[in-house]
N, C-alpha and C positions, 0 to 999 in steps of 0.2 A: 453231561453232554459236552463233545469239545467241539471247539472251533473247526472251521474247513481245514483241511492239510493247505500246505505250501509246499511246492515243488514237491509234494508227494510225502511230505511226514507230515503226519498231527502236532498239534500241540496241544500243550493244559488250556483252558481258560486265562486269561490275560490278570497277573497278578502285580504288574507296573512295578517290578522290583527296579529299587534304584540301586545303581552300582556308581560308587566314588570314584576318581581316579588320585591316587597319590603316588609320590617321587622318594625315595627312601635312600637315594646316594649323596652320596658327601664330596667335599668338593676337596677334601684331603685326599679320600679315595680314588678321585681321578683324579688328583695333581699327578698323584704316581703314574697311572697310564699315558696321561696326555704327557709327559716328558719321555718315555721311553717312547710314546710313538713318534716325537716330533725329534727327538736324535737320530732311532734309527732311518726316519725317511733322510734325514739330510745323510745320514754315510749312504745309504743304499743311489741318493740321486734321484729318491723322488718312488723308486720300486715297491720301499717298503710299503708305499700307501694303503694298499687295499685291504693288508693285513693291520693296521694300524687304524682303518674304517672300521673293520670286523669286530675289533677287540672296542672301541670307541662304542659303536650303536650295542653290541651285546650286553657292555655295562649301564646304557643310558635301557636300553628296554628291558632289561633284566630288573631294573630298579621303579619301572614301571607298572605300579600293581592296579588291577581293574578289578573292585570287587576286594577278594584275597588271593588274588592268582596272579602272578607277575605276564609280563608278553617275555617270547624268548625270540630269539634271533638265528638262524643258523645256516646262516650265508657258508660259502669256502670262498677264501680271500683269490685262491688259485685261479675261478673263474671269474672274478670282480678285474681281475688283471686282463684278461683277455678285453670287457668291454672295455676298460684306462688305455689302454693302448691302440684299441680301434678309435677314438676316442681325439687322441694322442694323433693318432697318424690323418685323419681327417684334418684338424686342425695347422697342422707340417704341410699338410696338400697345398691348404688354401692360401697359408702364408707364403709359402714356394710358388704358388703360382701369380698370386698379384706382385711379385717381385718381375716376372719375364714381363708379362703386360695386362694392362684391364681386361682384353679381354680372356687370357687364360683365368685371371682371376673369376669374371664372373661365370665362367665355368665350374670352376670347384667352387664356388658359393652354391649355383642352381646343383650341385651333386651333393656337397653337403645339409640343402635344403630338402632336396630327395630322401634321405637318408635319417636324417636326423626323426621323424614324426616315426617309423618303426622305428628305433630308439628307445624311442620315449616308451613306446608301449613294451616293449621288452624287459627295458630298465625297473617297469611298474610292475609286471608279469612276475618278475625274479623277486622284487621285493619284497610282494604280499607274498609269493608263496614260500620265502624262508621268513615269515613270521609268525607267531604261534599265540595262541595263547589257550589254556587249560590244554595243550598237547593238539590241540586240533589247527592246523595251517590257517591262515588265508587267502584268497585267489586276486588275483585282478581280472575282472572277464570283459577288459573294454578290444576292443577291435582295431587292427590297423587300419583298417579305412575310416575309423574314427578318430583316431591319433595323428593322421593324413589333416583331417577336416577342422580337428584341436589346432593344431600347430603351425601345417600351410598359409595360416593367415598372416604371420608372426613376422615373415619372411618375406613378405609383400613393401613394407617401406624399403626392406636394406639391397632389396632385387632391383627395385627404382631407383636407389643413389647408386648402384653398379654399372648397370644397365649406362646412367646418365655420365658417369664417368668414362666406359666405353665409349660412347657416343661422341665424346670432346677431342677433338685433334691435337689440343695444347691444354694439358693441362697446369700449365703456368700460368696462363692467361686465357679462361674459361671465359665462352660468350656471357651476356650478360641473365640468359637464359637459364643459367646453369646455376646462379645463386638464386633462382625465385622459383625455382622446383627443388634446390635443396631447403627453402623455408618448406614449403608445402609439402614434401617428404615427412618434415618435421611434424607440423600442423596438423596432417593427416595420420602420424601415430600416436601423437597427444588423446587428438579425439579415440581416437581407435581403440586408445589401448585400454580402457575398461570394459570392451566389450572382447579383444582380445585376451585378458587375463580371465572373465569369466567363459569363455569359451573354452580355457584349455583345463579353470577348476571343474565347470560341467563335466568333461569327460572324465578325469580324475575322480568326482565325487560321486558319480553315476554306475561306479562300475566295483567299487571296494564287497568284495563276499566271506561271508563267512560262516561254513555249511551250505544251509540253503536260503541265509539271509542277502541280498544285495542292495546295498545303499542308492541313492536316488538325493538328487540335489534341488530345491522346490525353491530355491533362491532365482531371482531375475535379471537380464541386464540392468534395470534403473539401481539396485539396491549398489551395484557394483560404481555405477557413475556417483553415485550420491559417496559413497567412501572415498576414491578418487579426489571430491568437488571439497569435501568436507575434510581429507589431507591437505588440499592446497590452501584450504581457509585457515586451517591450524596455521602454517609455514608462512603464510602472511602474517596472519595476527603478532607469531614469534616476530618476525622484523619490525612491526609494526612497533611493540612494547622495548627492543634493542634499541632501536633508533631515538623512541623518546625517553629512555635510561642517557643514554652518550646526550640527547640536548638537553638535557634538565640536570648534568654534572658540568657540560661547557658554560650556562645561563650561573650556574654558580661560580666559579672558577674564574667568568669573564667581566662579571657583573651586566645590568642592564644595558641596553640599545644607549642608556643617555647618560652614560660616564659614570653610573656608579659605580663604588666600591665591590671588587669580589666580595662573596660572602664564604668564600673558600677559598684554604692556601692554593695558588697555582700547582705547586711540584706533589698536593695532596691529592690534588681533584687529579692530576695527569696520573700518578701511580693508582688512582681508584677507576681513571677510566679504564686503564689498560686491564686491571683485573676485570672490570663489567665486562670488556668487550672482549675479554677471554673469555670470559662463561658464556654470553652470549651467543657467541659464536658458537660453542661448546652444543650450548644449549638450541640454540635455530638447526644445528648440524643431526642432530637426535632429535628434536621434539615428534620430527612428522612420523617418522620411524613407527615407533613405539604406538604411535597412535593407529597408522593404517594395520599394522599385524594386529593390535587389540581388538578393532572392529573387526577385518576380514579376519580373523579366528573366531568370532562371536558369529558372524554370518554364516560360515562355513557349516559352522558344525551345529548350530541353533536349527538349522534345514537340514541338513544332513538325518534321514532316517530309513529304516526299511520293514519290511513287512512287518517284525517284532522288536526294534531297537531303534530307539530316538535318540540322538545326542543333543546336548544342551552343552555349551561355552557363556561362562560372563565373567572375561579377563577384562577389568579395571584398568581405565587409561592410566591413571597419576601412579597408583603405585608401579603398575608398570616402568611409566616414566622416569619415575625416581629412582627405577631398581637400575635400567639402563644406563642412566647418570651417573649412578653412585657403580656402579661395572665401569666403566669409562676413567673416571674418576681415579680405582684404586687400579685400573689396568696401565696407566699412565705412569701412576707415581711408582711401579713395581716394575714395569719397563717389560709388562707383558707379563709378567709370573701370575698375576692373578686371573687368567683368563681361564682354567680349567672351572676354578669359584665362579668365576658369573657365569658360564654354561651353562653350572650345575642350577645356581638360583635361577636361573633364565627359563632353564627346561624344568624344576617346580611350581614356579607361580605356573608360567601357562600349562601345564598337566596337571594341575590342582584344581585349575578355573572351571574344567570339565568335567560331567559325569555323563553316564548311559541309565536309559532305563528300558528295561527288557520286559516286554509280556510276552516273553518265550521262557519258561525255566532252562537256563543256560546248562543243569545239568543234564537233561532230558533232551535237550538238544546236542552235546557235545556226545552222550553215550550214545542215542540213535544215528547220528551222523556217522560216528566209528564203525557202527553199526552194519552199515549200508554201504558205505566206502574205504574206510579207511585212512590212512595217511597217503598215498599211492599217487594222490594226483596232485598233491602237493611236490611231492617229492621230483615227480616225471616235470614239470611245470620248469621245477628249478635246474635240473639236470638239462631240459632244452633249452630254457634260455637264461643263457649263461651270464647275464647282462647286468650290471648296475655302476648305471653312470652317474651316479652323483642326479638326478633331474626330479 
């Protein structure tokens, strides 16, 4: 007996196959790409880019195997340039125009805010349908009046400090009015914005297809504040444990409140603070980092599921951490050369932390799907929107 069809195909009975995700590139291997791409964009002045993205994401999802079947990529960089340059030229608007006056400026701000939310849905459109995996595409089917209602929100503090800067006769000497609605500008994106970043993953997470599977995000605003709450608590506690490393090296150094003796050479304890308060620094600059992408990638994709595919993420803070540090670390002492290596370690731990499990047979789904449509609407998808901007 099978199950009810979905969107109109059957399936087996639910057999919870789990499927791995592993990373199989090396970081020698893309030392080689990421320097011929990052020469050629400097002679080209920046053109080479999109062709130098293409070749980038085809070896990073090329090396990305689900199951035993890698994802494949197959953008043309030809029309990746078209969105850089629209892109490009929005950006040149806006900067060109808050140079005549504010209020040209907050015109091409409200025209690049217009604009920008189809973007997005475009940018996502082009990129699910040049990705692949066992030969079969997949879609983005989220809506510009959804990408409107994702994004519109986003642009609501920076419309307010425009707006408010319009609004001042002098801006050398702004009424006193004008610093206490730039705090509360502030204050009101602070709050905001965990319900702004899950408002724009919603859309995002809501809308990923593949065949006739479509993802759905069961995650909520509080989970989002609690990440946020629980980032800032890290970033304290970091200064917290900084600050009493730096007093409890000057308490030696200086000796007690009542004349005693250091208990530490001076010029020993000042070269050990200067190293503490290198790392520290180091370290409070990264700690929260590492933390917030380990949760929200755990959140994300922990709810992320759809009629026959659950995904499950449990990326580990500290190794995380340590791996980011120790990237930092030897990107510093290398003067950048090793950045292609932590990419690659970067983009392993977190695609490794992941697996899918399918109660659809992925191969009875991929041959019925061919089946039925083909590759055609993948292909038309990518062909009309031509778009990927980097979002």
């Amino acid at each position: 007996m099978t199950e009810p069809s979905f969107d109109g195909l059957a399936t087996r009975p639910p057999s919870d196959q789990r499927l791995d995700v592993r990373f199989t590139g090396s970081g020698s291997e893309y030392f080689r790409i990421w320097i011929v791409n990052l020469l050629l964009t400097l002679v080209t002045l920046g053109l080479y880019y999109p062709w130098a993205k293409v070749r980038r994401m085809r070896y990073f999802y090329g090396n990305t195997v689900v199951g035993s079947h890698p994802l494949g990529f197959h953008a043309q960089p030809s029309k990746m340039l078209r969105g850089y340059l629209l892109v490009a030229l929005l950006l040149v608007l806006y900067s060109v125009a808050g140079q005549f006056s504010p209020l040209a400026g907050l015109v091409a701000f409200v025209i690049v805010a217009g604009i920008w939310p189809a973007l997005l849905k475009s940018s996502m459109q082009f990129r699910l349908a040049n990705t692949s995996w066992r030969g079969l595409r997949f879609r983005f089917r989220g809506t510009v009046g959804g990408a409107y209602t994702a994004l519109l929100p986003m642009f609501v503090p920076g419309l307010l400090f425009v707006a408010a800067v319009v609004a001042v006769p002098d801006t050398d000497q702004p009424p006193a009015w004008f610093g206490l609605l730039a705090l509360a500008v502030g204050l009101l994106t602070v709050l905001l914005l965990p319900w702004l970043w899950w408002n724009l993953k919603k859309y995002q997470h809501d809308h990923y297809a593949y065949g006739p599977e479509q993802t759905s995000l069961a995650a909520g605003t509080g989970a989002f504040y609690g990440i946020f709450a629980k980032t800032s608590g890290v970033m304290l506690l970091g200064l917290v444990v900084l600050v009493a490393l730096i007093g409890a090296i000057a308490v030696l150094a200086l000796g007690d409140l009542r004349g005693g003796r250091p208990r530490l050479d001076p010029v020993l304890a000042f070269g050990l603070g200067i190293v503490v308060l290198g790392l520290g620094l180091l370290t409070l600059h990264l700690l929260p980092k590492p933390y917030f992408i380990s949760r929200l990638q755990n959140l994300l994709w922990s709810r992320t599921a759809s009629h026959g595919v659950r995904f499950a993420s449990a990326l580990r803070f500290w190794p995380f951490f340590g791996l980011t540090l120790k990237n930092w670390l030897l990107m510093g002492c290398t003067l950048g050369l090793y950045w292609p290596f932590a990419a690659v370690a970067t983009a392993r731990m977190r695609l490794e932390a992941m697996h899918l499990t399918m109660s659809v047979d992925p191969d009875t789904l991929v041959d019925r799907v061919r089946a039925q449509q083909g590759e055609a609407a993948g292909e038309a998808a990518g062909d009309l929107f031509g778009l990927d901007i980097g979002l």
